[in-house]
C-alpha positions in Angstrom: 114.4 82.4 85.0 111.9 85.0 86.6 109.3 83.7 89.1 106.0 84.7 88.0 103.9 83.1 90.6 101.1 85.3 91.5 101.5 86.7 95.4 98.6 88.6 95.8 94.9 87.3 97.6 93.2 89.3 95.6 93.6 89.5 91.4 93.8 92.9 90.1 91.9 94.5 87.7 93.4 97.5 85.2 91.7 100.5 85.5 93.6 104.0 84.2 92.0 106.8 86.7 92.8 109.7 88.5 93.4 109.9 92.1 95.1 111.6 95.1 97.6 110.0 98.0 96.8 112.3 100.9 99.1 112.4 104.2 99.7 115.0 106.6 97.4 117.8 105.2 99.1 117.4 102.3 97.9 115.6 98.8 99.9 114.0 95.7 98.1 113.3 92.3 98.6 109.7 91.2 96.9 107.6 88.5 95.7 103.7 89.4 96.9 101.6 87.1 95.0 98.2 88.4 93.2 97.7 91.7 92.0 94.6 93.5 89.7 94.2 96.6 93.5 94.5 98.8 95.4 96.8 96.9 96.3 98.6 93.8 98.9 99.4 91.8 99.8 103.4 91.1 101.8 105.6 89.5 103.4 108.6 91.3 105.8 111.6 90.4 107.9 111.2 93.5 108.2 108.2 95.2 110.4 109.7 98.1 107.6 111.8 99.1 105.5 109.5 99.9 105.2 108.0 103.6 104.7 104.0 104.3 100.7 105.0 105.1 98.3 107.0 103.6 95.0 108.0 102.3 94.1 107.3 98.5 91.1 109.0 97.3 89.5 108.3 93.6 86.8 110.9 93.4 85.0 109.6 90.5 84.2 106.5 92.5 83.8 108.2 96.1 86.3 106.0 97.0 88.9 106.5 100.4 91.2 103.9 101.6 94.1 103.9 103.8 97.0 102.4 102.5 100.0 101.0 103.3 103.1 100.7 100.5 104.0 97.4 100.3 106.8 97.8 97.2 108.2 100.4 94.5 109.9 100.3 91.4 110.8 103.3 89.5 107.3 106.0 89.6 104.9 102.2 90.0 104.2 101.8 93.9 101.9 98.9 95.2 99.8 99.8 98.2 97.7 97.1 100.2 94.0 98.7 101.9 94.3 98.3 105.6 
């Protein structure tokens, strides 16, 4: 039986936009998949390439959070706003 019991303080909404994981001068494309007022859920090429902190930027909502990964599975990585 899978626990299903929601963990998060904030519910997530879906969204499907475009944004970019910046670190270190350098930036990875990534597409939100569902976002909350705490964190969102993305998609990524590489997971490896990604540090535990970050910048996420969604430039069709002027939007810049730092973020730190709090799980991964497969290309889907879920990021908590610090």
């Amino acid at each position: 039986m899978t626990d299903t019991t929601e963990k998060r303080s904030a519910p997530r909404h879906r969204v499907l936009k475009g944004g970019t994981i910046s670190f270190g001068g350098a930036g990875l494309d990534c597409t939100v998949r569902n976002m909350s007022d705490t964190g969102a859920g993305l998609d990524v090429a590489e997971v490896e390439q990604i540090p535990p902190s970050f910048k996420l930027a969604i430039a069709a909502d002027n939007f810049l959070r730092r973020c730190r990964m709090v799980w991964s599975k497969g290309r889907r990585i879920g990021v908590k706003f610090e």
